[in-house]
N, C-alpha and C positions, 0 to 999 in steps of 0.2 A: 324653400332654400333661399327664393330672392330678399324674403322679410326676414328672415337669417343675417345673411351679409349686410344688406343696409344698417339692421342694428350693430351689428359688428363694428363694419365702418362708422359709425356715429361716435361709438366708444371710442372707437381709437384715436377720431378726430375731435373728441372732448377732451382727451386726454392731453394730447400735443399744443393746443388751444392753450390748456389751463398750465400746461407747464412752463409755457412761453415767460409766463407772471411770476416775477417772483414772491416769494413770502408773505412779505409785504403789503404788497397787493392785493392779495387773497384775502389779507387779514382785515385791511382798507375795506375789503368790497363786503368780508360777511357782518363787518358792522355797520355801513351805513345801507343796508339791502334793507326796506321796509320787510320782507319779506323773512329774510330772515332775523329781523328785530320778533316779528311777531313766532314766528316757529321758534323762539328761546321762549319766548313767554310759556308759550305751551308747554314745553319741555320742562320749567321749569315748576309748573304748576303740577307736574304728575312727578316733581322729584321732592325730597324729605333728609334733612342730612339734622343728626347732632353730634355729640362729643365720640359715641361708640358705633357708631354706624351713618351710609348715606345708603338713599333707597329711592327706585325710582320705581315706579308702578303705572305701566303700559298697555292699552286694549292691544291683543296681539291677533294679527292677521296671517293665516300659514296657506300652502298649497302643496299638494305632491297628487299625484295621478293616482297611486294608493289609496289615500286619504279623502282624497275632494277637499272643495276649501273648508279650512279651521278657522275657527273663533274661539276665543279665551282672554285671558290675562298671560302677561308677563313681567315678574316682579327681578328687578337685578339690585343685590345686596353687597354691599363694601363694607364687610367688618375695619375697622381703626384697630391700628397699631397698637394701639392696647389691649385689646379685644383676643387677635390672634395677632401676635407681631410677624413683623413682615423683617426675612434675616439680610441677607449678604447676600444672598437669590436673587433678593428682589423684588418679590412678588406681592401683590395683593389678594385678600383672600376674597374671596368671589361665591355669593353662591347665588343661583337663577333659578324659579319657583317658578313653573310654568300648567296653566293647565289650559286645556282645549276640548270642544266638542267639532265634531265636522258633518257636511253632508251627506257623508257616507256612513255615520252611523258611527264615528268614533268617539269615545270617551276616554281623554288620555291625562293623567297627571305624572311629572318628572321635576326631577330637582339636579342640576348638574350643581355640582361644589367642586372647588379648589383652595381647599385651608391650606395655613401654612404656619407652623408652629416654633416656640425655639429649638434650638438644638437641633435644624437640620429634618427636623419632621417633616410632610408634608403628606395630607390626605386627599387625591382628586377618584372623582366618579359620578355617578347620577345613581338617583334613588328611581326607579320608572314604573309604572302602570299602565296598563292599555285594555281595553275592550274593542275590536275592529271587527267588522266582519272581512272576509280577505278573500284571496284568488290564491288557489294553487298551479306553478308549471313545471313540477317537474324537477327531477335533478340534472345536471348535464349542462352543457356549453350550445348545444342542438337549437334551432329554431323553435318557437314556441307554436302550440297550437292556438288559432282564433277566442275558441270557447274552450275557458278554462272552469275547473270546478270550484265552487262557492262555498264557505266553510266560515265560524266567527271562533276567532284565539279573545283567550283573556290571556294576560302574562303579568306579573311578576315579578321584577328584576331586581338587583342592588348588585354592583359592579363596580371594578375602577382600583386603584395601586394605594397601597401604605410606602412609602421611599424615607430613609434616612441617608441623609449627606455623609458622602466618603471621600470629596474633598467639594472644591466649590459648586463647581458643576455635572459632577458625578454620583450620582446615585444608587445605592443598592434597596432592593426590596422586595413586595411579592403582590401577586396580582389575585383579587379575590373577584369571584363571580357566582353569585347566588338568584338561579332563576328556574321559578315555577309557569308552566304551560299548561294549558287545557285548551282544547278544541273540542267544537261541536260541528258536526257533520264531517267529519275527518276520515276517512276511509281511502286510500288515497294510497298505489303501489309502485315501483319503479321497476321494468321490468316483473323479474320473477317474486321482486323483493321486496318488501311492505317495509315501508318509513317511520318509523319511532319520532314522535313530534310530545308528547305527553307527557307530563310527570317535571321532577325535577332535574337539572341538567348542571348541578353544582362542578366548580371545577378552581381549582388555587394550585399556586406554584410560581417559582422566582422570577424577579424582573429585575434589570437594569436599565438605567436612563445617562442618558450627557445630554447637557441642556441649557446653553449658554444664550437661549433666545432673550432679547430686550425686553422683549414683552408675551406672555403665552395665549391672547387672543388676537390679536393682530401682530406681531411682529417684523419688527422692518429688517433686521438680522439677525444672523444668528444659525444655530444648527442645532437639531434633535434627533437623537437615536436612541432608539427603546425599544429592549427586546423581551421578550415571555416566554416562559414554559410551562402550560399547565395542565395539571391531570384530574379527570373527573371519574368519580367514580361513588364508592358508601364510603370512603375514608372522610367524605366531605356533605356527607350525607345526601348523593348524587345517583340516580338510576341510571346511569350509563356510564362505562367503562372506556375513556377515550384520552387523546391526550393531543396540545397544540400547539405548535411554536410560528411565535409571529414576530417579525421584526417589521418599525416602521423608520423610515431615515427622510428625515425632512430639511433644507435649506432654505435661506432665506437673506436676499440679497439686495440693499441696497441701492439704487440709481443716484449719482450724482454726490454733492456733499453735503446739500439741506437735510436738516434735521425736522421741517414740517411739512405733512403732505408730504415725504416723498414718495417717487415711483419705485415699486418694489419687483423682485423676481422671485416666486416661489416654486419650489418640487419638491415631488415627495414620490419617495420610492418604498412598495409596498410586497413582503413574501410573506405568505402563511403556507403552512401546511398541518392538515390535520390526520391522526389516521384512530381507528378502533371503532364501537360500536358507536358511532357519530349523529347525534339529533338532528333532526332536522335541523332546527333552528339554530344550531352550530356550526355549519355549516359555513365555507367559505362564501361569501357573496360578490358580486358585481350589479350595483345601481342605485338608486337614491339620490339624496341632496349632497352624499359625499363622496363615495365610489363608484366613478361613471355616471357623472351627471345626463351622458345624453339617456342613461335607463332611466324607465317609469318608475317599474317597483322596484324595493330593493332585495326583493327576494326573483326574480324573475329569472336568475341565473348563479343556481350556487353550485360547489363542489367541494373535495376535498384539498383541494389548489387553488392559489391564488397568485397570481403578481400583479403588479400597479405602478403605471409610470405616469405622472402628470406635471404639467407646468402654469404658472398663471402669473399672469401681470396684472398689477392691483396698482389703485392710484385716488387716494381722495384729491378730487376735481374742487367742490365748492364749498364752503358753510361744512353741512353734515352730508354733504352728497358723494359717494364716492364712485365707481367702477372697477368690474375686471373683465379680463379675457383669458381662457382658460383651454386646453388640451391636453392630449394624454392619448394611453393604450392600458389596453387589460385585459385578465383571461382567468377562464375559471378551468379544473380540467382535474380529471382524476388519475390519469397515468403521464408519465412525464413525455413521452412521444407527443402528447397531444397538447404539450407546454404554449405552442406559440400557433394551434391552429384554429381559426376561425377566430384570430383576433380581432378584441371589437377596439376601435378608433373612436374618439369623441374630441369633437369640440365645443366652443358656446362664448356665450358673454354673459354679463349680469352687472346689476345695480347697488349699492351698500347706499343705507343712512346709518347713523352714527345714535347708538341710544343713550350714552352717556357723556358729556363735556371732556370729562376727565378721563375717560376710558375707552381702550381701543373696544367696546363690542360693538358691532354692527348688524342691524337688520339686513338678510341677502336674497336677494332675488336675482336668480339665473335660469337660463335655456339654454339646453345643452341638446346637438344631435350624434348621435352614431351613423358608423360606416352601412351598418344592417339592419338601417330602416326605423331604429326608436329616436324616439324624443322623449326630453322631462323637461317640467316647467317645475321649480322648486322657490315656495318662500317661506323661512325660516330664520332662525339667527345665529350668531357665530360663521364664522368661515368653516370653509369644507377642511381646511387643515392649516 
């Protein structure tokens, strides 16, 4: 707890420190810093740009308590406006090519993409694959036991929204999700009642978005609200008969009048509920690198219920260096009496570098604790939202 706060405090007194400076200043310093003279060279030595594309190709470094630490590549792709035109949105099209082995045995390849076409198109999702061996605890909101059972999932995925434009920032569409599971050593009941984790878990059905953010990987303002409905079953060529409505509503605000490095305020409020014959692996979750950072796994606590309240203050400090600090509350729960009990409380801080010049994506590295005793140390990329 005490190497907790000290970090904390450090954050926040880097933060105050560096805001003292204006622009200028900042700008002054990351250019004449031998230091960071040499950290561009670098940067620039693992990046690639011509007429239809820029590309930058990165050894990538990960952690999650799940996982143990990862090694891999990280490729981040900038199609050119001719390529996919980028409309009235705004947007650039994005896709990041990631593969990883770790020390716990995982073998994982994924592709997150965010095209963006004329006419109002726009395709975002990940392509994903995994081999892990894993832990199982259980369903429920309840304390976990010490010694959990040991099992390896292969998975499957392809995920993520088709949206055409209904006016600027308004969006209609539909949410597609196609995932294949298989575990070995799975035997594994809740109660009186055996868990369906296997097979296919396909599931589509509509969405809407409003989406006026500046930017959709770091954003300094702006608001997004996006909602789904969608049902699984053989319509979809799906083994389970289920169905889930999720909304997430995120803000994003501002400090001050600078337009560089500024200090931001972000939240995001989160409801799902699911009900029918419900996979495991569809299950609502609390933990990870992005829902309740202070949880390890992010399967450690799921149900048919969800909500999520967080906040964070972000702020690039130096050069590529940035910071946040972050809290929040969350609860998973399967009857609505049990909405708001044993809620878990998290807080934490963490560190960003900057992987592109021109682009908000950032490497993140945060430590997040709970109210009931967990921690996560999570390094990965992109913001948790």
């Amino acid at each position: 707890m005490k190497n907790l706060l000290l970090f904390v405090l450090f954050l926040i007194f880097s933060s105050i420190l560096f805001s003292q400076e204006s622009t200028d200043s900042i700008t002054v310093m990351s250019k004449s810093s031998s230091f960071a003279k040499a950290g561009e060279s670098v940067f620039n030595a693992l990046s690639y740009e011509n007429k239809h594309y820029s590309l930058a190709f990165f050894p990538a470094l990960g952690y999650s308590p799940r996982t143990g630490v990862e090694l891999g590549f990280l490729t981040v792709i900038k199609l050119r406006e001719n390529e996919l035109k980028e409309t009235d949105y705004n947007r650039p099209s994005i896709l990041r090519p990631t593969f990883l082995v770790s020390t716990k045995r995982m073998v994982e390849f994924l592709t997150d993409y965010d095209l963006y076409f004329k006419h109002g198109y726009q395709v975002n999702g990940r392509i994903h694959t995994r081999t892990l061996p894993d832990e199982y605890f259980g369903v429920g909101n309840e304390e976990k036991l010490i010694e959990t059972p040991k099992y390896i999932t292969r998975m499957i995925l392809l995920e993520g929204f088709v949206y055409k434009s209904i006016t600027k920032f308004l969006f209609g569409g539909f949410l597609y999700d196609f995932n294949f599971t298989s575990n070995v050593d799975w035997d594994f009941g809740f109660g009186n009642d055996s868990i369906p984790a296997d097979g296919w878990t396909n599931s589509l059905g509509p969405a809407i978005k409003f989406d006026n953010r500046d930017d959709s990987s770091y954003p300094y303002k702006g608001m997004l609200l996006q909602s789904s409905w969608s049902l699984g079953g053989d319509y979809v060529g799906g083994g389970y008969d289920f169905n889930s409505f999720k909304t997430d509503l995120r803000i994003y605000q501002k400090l001050g009048s600078g337009n560089k490095n500024p200090h931001i305020i972000a939240s995001q409020l989160i409801y799902q509920t699911i009900n029918g014959d419900v996979p495991f692996y569809k299950l609502a979750f609390l933990g990870g690198n992005k829902i309740v950072r202070g949880i390890p796994h992010q399967l450690k606590y799921v149900d048919k219920n969800l909500w999520l309240a967080q906040l964070e203050y972000r702020k690039m400090v130096w050069w590529r260096f940035g910071c946040a600090i972050f809290g929040g509350a969350g609860n998973v729960y399967s009857d609505s009496y049990d909405t708001f009990s044993n809620t878990h409380y998290f807080y934490g801080g963490g560190l960003r570098v900057k992987v592109l010049e021109d682009e908000r994506v950032n490497f993140r590295v945060d430590f997040g604790k709970t109210n009931r005793g967990d921690s996560g140390f999570f390094i990965t990329i992109g913001e948790a939202f």
